[in-house]
C-alpha positions in Angstrom: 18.5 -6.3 -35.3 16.4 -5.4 -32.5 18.5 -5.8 -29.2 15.9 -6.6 -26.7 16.8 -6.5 -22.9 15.9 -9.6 -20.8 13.1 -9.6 -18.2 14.7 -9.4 -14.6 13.8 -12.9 -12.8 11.3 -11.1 -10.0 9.3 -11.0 -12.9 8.7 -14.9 -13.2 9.3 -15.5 -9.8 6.6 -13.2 -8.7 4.5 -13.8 -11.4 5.1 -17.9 -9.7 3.5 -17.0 -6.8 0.8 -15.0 -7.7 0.0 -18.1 -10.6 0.6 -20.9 -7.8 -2.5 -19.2 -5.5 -6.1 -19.5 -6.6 -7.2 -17.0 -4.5 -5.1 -14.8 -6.4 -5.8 -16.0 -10.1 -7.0 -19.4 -11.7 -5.7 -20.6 -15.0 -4.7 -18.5 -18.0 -6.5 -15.4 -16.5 -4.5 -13.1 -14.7 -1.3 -11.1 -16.1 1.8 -9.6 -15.2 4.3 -7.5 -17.1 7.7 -5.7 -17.3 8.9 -2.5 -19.4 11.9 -0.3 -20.5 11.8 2.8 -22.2 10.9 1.1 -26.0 9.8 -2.8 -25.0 7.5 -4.8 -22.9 7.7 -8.3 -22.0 4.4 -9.4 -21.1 2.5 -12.7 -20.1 1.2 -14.4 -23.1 -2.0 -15.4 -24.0 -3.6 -18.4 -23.0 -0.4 -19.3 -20.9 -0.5 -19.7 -17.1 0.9 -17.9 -14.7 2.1 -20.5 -12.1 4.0 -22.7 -15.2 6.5 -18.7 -15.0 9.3 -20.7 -13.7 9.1 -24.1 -15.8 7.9 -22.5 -19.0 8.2 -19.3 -20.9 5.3 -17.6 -20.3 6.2 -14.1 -21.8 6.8 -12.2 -24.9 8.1 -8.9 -26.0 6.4 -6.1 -27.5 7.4 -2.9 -28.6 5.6 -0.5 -26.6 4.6 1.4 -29.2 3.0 -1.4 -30.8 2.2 -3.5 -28.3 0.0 -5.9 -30.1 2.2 -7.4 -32.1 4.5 -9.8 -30.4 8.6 -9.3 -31.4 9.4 -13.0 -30.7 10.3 -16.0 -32.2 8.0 -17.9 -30.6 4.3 -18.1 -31.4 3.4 -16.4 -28.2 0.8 -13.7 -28.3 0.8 -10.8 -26.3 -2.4 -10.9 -23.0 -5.6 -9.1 -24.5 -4.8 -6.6 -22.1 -1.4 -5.5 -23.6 -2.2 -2.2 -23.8 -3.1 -1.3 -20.1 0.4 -2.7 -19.6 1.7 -0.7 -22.1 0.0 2.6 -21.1 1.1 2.3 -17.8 4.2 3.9 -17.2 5.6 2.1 -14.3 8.2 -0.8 -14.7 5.6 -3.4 -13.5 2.1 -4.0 -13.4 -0.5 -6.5 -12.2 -3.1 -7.4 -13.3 -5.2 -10.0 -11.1 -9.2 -11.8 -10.7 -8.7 -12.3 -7.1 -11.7 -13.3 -4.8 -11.9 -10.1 -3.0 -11.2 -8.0 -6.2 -13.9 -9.7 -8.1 -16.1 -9.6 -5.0 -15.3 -5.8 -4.7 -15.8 -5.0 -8.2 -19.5 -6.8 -8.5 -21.4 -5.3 -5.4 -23.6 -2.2 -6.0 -23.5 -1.2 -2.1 -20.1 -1.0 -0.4 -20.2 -0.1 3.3 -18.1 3.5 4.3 -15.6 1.3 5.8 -14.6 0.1 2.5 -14.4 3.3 0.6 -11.5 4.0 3.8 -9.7 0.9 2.8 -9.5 1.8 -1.0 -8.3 5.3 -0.2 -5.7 3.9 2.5 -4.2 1.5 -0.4 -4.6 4.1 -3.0 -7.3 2.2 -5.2 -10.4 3.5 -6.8 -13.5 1.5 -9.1 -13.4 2.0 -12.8 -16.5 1.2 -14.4 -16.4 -2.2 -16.6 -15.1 -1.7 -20.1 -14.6 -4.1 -22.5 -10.9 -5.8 -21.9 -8.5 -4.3 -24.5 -7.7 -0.5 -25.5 -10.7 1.0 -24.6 -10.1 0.2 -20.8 -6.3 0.6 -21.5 -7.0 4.2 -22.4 -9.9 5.0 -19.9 -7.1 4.0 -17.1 -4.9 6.4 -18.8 -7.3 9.3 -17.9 -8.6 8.5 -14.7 -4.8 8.2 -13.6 -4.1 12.1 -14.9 -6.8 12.7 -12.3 -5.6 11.1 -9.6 -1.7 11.5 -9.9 -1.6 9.7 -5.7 -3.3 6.4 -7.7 -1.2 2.8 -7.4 -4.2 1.0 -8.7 -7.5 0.1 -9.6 -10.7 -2.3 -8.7 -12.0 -2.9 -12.1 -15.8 -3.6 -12.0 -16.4 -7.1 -13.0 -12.6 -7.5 -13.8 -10.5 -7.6 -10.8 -7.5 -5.3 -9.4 -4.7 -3.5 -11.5 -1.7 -2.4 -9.5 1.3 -0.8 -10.9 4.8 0.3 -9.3 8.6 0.0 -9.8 9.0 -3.3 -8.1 7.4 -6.5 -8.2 8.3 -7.4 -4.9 6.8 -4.3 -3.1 3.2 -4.9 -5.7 3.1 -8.6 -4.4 3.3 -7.9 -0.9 1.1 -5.4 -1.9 -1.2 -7.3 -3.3 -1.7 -10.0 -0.6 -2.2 -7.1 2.1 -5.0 -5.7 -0.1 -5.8 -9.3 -0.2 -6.4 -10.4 3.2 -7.7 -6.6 4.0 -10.8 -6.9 2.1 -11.5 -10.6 2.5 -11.3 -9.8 6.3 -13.6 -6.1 5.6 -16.3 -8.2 3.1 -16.2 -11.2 5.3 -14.9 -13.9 3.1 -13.7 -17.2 4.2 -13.9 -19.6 1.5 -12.0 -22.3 3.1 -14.5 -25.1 2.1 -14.4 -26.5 -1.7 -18.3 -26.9 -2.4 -19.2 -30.2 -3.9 -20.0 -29.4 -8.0 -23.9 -29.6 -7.3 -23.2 -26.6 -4.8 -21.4 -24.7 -7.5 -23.6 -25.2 -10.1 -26.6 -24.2 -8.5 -25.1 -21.5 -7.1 -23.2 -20.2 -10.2 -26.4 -20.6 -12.3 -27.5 -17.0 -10.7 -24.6 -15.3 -11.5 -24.1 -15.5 -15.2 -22.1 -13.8 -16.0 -19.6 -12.3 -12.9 -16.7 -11.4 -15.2 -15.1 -12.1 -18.5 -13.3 -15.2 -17.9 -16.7 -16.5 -16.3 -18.3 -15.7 -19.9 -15.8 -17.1 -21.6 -15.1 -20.6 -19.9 -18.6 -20.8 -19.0 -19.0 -23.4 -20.8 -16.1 -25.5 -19.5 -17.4 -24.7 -16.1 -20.3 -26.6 -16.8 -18.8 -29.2 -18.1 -15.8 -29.7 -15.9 -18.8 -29.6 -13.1 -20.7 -32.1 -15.4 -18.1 -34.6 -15.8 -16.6 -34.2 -12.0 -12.9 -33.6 -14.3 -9.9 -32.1 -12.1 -8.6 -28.5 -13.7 -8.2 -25.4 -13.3 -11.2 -24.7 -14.4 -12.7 -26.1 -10.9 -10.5 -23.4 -9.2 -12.4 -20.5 -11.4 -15.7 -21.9 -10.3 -14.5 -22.1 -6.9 -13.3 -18.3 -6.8 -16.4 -16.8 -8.6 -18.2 -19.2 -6.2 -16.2 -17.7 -3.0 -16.6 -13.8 -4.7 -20.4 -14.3 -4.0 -20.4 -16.3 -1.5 -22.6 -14.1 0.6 -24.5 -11.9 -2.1 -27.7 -12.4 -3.9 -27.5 -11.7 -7.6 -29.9 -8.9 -7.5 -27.2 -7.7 -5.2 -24.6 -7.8 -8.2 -23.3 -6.1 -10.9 -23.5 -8.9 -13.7 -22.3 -8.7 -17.6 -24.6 -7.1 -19.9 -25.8 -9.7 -22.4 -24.7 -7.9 -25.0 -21.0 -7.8 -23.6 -21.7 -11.6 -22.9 -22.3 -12.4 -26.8 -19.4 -10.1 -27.6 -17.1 -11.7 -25.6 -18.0 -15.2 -26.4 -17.6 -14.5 -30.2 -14.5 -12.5 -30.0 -11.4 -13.9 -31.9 -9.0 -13.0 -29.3 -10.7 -14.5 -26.5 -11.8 -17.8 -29.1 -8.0 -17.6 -29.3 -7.3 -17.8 -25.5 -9.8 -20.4 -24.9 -8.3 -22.7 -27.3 -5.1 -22.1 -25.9 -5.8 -22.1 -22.0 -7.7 -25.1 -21.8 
């Protein structure tokens, strides 16, 4: 019988607070983890970070096989899995904040900004599909850089990794505020949905989840509905609020149809919606 250890509770408590802040994440996207030696509990897919304290959001894994969930349950372990398995610190964090995304899109980035990222530790990783293959390109670009506590992921958003979750989340509202302050983003407004969809209809796509539940954007903007899915719009909205699209990085179309036709991610829609 497999005797699994318990996550500690900064994991959920955290994992609460990063959930519980749309600048931070929206919805299902977003994911956090926690690891011993052999197992990994990690957020499940389709589940939402901000329901960490009234629901169980996570499910072990063995690290070696980290695809498979070990539970009960009929939780699945996040697409990403294996960038928290391959990382060896106790926790990692994996984000789509506004100033990540907005980071990760823009082809020019002023001096200034490269200072920041070295001051924090960070570094871009070209896009690659979610999954293994980005798992393992992290893998290498961290044997390069030993002094690395994270990434900005093009199109995709931050990764930080450490040994607490306490230290990660201050962490990651300092980096945060930093680069909304340095890239000049105040999204205090919420747009009205005509604003948004105009607006969004530029950008298609900014990221994966934006490829994914595209199509509920447009409808949730369609039908005026209250969800989450109004708080996704409203951070890929605030990530561009002051580029032009030519200005961008955007999803290859390829990537797009890929994404939109992938089981996993057919999985997660179904499930975080």
């Amino acid at each position: 019988m497999l005797n699994i250890p318990p996550y500690p509770d900064e994991l959920r408590t955290f994992s609460y607070e990063i959930g519980k802040n749309r600048i931070l994440t929206q919805g299902p996207g977003g994911n956090t983890s926690w690891k011993t030696d052999r197992y990994l509990w990690v957020k499940a897919s389709g589940t939402f970070l901000s329901s960490a304290i009234d629901s169980e959001i996570f499910c072990p894994v063995i690290i070696d096989h980290p695809e498979v969930s070990i539970s009960s349950n009929e939780l699945r372990p996040s697409i990403e899995v294996f960038l928290h398995a391959y990382i060896p610190e106790t926790f990692v964090i994996h984000v789509h904040s506004v100033s990540s995304i907005s980071l990760g899109v823009r082809r020019y980035l002023a001096p200034s900004t490269y200072q920041f990222l070295d001051s924090f530790g960070l570094t871009f990783l070209p896009y690659i599909t979610p999954g293994d293959g980005l798992a393992r390109e992290i893998v290498k670009v961290r044997k390069q850089n030993r002094a690395l506590r994270g990434l900005i992921l093009q199109n995709h958003g931050l990764v930080l990794w450490g040994d607490s979750m306490e230290s990660l989340y201050e962490t990651l509202l300092t980096v945060e505020l930093t680069f909304s302050q340095e890239l000049s983003i105040f999204p205090n407004e919420m747009p009205d949905n005509l604003k948004l969809q105009k607006h969004l209809s530029a950008f298609k796509y900014l990221t994966p989840d934006h490829a994914v539940f595209g199509h509920l954007i447009e409808k949730t903007l369609i039908d005026n509905s209250d969800s989450w899915v109004r708080d996704l719009s409203w951070a890929l909205w605030a990530s561009t609020l002051n580029l032009k699209a030519e200005e961008c990085f955007l999803l290859e179309d390829s990537e797009t149809k890929f994404l939109q036709t992938w089981d996993k991610e057919i999985w997660r829609t179904k499930n975080g919606s």
